[in-house]
C-alpha positions in Angstrom: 17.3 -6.0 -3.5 14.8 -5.3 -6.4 16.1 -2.6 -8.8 13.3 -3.0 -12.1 10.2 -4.1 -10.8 7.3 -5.8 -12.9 4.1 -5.6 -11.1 1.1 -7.6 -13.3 -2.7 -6.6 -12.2 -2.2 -3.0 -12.2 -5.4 -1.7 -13.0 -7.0 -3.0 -10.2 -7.3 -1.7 -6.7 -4.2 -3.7 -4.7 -2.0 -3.6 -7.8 -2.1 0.1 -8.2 -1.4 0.7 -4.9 1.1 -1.9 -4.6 3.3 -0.2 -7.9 3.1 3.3 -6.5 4.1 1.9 -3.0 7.2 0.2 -4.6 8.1 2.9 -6.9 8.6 5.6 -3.5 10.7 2.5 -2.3 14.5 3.0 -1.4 16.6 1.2 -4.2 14.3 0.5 -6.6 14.8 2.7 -10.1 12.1 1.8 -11.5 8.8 0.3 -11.9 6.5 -1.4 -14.7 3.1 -1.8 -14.2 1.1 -4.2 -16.8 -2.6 -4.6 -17.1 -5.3 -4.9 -20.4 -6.7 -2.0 -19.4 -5.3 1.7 -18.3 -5.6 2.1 -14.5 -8.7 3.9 -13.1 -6.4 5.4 -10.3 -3.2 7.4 -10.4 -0.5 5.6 -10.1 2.3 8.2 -9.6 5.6 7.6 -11.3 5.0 3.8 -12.4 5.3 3.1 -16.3 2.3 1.9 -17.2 2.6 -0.4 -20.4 -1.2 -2.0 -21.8 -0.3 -5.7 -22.5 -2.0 -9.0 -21.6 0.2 -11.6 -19.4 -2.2 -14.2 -21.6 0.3 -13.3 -24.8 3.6 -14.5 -24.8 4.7 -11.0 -26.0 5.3 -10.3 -22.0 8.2 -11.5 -22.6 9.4 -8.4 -24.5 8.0 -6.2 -21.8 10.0 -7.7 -19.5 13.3 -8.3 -21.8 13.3 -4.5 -22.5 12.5 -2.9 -19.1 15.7 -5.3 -17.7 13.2 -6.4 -14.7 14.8 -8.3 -12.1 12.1 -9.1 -10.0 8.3 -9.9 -10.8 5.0 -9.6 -8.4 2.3 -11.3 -9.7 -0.9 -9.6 -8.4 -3.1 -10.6 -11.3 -5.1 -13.9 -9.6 -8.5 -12.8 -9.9 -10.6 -14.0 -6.6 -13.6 -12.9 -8.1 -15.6 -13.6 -11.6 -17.9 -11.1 -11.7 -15.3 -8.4 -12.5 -14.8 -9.8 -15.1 -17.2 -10.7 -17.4 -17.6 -14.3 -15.4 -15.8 -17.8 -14.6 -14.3 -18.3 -18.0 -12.5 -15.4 -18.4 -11.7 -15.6 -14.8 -9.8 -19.1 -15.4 -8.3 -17.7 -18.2 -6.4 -14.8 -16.6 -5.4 -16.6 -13.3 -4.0 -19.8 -15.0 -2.8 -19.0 -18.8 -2.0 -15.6 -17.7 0.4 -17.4 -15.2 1.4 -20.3 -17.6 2.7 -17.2 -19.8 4.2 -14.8 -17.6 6.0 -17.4 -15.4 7.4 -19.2 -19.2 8.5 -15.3 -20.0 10.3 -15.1 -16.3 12.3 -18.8 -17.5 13.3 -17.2 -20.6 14.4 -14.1 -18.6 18.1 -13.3 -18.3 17.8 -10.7 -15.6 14.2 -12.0 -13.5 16.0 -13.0 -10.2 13.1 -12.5 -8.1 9.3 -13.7 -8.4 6.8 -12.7 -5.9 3.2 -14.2 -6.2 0.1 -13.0 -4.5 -2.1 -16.4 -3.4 -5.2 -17.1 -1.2 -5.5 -19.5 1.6 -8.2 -20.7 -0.7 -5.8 -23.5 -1.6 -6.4 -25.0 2.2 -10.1 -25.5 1.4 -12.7 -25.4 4.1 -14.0 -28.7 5.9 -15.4 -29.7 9.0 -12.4 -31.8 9.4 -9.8 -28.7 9.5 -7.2 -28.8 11.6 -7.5 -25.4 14.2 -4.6 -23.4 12.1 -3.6 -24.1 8.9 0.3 -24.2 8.6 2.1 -23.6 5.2 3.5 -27.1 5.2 -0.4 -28.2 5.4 -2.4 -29.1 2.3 -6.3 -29.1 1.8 -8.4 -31.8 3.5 -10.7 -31.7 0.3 -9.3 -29.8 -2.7 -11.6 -27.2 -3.8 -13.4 -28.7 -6.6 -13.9 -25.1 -8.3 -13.4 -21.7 -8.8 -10.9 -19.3 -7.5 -9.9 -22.4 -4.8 -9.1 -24.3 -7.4 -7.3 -21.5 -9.6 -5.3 -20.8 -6.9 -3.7 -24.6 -6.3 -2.9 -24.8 -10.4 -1.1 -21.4 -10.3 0.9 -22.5 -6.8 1.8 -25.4 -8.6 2.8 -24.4 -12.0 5.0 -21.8 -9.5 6.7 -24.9 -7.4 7.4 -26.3 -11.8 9.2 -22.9 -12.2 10.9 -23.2 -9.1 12.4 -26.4 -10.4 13.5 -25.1 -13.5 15.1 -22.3 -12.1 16.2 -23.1 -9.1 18.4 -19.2 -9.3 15.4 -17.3 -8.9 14.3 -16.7 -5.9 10.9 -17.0 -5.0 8.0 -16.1 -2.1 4.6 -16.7 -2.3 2.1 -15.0 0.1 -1.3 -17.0 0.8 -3.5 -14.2 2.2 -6.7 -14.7 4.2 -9.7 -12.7 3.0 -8.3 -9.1 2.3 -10.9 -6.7 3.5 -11.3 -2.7 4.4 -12.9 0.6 3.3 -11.8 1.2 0.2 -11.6 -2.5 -1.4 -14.3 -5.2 -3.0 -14.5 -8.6 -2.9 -16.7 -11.0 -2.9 -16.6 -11.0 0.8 -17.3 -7.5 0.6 -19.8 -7.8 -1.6 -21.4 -10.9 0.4 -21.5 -8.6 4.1 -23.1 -5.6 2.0 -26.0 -7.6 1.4 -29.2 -5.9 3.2 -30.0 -9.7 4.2 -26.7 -11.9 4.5 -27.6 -15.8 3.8 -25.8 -18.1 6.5 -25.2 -21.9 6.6 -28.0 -23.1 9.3 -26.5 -24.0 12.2 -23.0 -22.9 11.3 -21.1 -20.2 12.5 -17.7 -20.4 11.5 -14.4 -18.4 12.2 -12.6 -16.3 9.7 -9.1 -14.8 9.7 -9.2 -11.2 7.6 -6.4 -8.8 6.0 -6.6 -5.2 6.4 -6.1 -3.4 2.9 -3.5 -1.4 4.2 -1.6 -4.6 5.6 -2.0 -6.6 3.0 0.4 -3.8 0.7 2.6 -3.8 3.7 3.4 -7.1 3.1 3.4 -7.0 -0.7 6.1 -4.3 -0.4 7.9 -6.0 2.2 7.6 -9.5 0.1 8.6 -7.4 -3.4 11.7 -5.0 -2.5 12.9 -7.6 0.3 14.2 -11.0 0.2 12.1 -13.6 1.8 11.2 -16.5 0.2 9.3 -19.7 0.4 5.5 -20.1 1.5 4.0 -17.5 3.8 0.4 -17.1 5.3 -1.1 -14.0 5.8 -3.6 -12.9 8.2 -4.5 -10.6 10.9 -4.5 -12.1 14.7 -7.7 -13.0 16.2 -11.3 -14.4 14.8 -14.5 -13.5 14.1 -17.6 -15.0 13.6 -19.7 -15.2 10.8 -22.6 -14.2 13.0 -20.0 -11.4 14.7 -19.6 -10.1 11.6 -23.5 -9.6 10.4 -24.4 -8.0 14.0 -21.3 -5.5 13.0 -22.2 -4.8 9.7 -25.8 -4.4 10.8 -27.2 -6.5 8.8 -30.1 -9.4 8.9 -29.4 -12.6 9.0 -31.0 -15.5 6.1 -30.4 -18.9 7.7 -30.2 -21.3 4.6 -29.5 -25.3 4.9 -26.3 -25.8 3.4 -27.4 -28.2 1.2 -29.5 -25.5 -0.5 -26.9 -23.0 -0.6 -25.7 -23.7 -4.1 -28.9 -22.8 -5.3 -29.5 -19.6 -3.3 -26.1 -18.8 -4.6 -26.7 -19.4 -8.3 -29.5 -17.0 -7.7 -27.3 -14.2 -6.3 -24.6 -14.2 -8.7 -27.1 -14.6 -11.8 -28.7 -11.2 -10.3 -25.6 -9.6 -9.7 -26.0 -9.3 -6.0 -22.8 -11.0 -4.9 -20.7 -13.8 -5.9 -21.0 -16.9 -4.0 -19.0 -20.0 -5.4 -19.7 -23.9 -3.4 -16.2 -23.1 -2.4 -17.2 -19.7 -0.8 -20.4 -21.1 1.3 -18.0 -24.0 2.3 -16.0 -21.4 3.9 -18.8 -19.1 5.7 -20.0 -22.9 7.1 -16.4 -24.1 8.5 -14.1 -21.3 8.5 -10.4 -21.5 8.2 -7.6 -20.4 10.3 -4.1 -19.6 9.5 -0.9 -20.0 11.5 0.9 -17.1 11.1 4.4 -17.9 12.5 6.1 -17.6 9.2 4.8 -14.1 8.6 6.7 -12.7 11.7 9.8 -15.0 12.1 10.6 -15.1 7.8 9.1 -12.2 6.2 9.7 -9.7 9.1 5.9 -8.9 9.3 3.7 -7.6 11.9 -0.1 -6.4 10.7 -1.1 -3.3 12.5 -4.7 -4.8 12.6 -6.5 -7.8 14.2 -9.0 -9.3 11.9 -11.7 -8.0 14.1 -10.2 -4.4 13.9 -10.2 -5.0 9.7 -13.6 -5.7 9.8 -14.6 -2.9 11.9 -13.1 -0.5 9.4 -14.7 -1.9 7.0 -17.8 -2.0 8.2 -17.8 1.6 9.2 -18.5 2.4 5.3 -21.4 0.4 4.9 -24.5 2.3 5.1 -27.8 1.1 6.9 -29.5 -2.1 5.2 -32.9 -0.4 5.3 -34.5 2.5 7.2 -34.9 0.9 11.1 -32.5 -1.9 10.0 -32.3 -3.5 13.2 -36.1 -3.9 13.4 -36.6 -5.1 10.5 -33.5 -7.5 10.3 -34.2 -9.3 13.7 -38.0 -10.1 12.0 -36.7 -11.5 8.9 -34.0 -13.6 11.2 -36.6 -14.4 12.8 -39.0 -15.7 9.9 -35.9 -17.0 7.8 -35.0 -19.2 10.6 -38.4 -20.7 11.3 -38.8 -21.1 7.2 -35.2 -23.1 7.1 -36.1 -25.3 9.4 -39.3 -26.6 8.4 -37.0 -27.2 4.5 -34.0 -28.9 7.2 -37.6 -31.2 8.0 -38.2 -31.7 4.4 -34.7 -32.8 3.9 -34.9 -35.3 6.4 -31.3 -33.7 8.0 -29.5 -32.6 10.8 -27.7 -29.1 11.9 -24.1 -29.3 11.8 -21.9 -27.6 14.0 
């Protein structure tokens, strides 16, 4: 049972939330919350302390606050927040290098809890239906947050070996979505005109905000362990998801969807890594067995449902959206096809 809790990431939306949730939690005395910068949000009764998990003096942060169990919320999905990819590789892997080399030296850690992505499973068109936690990724993700997220699992399983006391659970979340939240899948479904994979119209798994800190309490003050996915039941489309967010619809070849995404992130529309339009091209769906039978978790909404609420905050495109939207689907498809022509290439699936 987690007495001194250590929650890194605090400044930002989830990890703020997440300390206050634990603090109100029977059992647990107290809670430390650790970020570079002071939280934007209130965050109640949890000790703030301004320190960087890059510097090894986390160490003393956690030596002097006695904390006996650890929930790493600071893996950073997306670069734009900040100040871009370098910075972003920085915090997810040194920052983790550090704080899990502080948690070795620890006399009282007994507990680590890390917050991961089912990034790790990639996204191909040879994907097995439902990813299971025992599964790996059919091509590794060659970049970005994907690719973050493996190094950090695995520098985990090294701590793991070198102490094998500790117990530890780490939860692999599908996209985490809702009202409140941004991501770059946020972000991406906010555009007035969403670019989508020509010919594609893959599945995704979502995590409502409010579920996703029902499980991070549940994972933090309980005592599962191992690897866990998270997600909420059902599908939906990419194509599903425009028509709900009311949005127009950019059919792009996939092979030119690097470039379109360059574009986007250099103008500060949205984030969109090769990684990301591998994803809205093949999808990716979790098995969530694990999250019932070991952690004891059952989301209170299905991925459509998470999407719903979030799309209920996003305001109209463009006056007579619709209109407009179903001509530019219109034009956008006929202009992708004639460059699938030029290519000299297929549609996939």
């Amino acid at each position: 049972m987690a007495s001194v809790v250590l929650v890194t990431g605090v400044s930002r939306y989830l990890g703020g939330l997440l300390a206050r949730r634990l603090a109100a939690e029977p059992g647990v005395d107290h809670v430390v919350g650790v970020d570079v910068i002071p939280p934007p949000h209130d965050i109640g009764d949890v000790e703030f302390v301004r320190a960087d998990i890059r510097n090894p003096m986390i160490s003393r942060v956690i030596e002097q606050a006695g904390v006996d169990t650890v929930v790493h919320m600071n893996v950073i999905a997306t670069p734009t927040f900040v100040g871009g990819r370098t910075p972003q590789k920085e915090i997810n892997v040194i920052g983790t290098m550090q704080l899990l080399a502080a948690c070795q030296k620890s006399r009282t850690v007994r507990r680590l809890v890390v917050k991961s992505s089912a990034a790790v499973y990639g996204s191909t068109a040879r994907d097995p239906a439902l990813f299971t936690e025992d599964m790996s990724a059919r091509r590794t993700p060659s970049g970005g947050f994907g690719k973050d997220s493996i190094e950090v699992e695995g520098y985990v399983r090294g701590f793991a070996r070198r102490r094998p006391d500790t117990e530890i659970l780490m939860l692999r979340f599908a996209n985490v979505i809702g009202p409140r939240i941004r991501t770059s899948i946020t972000d991406y479904f906010s555009l007035p005109v969403v670019p989508v994979p020509l010919g594609y119209d893959a599945r995704m798994q979502f995590v409502h905000e409010d579920d996703a800190i029902d499980a991070l309490v549940l994972g933090g003050s309980g005592s599962a362990t191992g690897v866990v996915n998270v997600a909420g039941d059902g599908v939906v489309t990419v194509y599903q998801a425009v028509a709900l967010a009311g949005r127009a619809v950019l059919p792009i070849p996939l092979q030119s969807a690097g470039f379109v995404g360059g574009v986007a992130r250099r103008v500060g529309l949205a984030d969109f890594s090769p990684d990301q339009m591998s994803f809205l091209a093949f999808g990716r769906g979790l098995d969530t067995t694990r999250m019932r039978t070991e952690l004891g978790f059952e989301p209170r909404f299905t991925s459509l449902e998470a999407f719903g609420d979030f799309a209920r905050t996003l305001r109209p495109a463009v006056p007579g959206g619709q209109v407009v939207g179903d001509a530019v689907s219109g034009l956008a498809g006929t202009a992708s096809a004639a460059v699938l022509r030029a290519l000299g290439t297929g549609q996939g699936r």
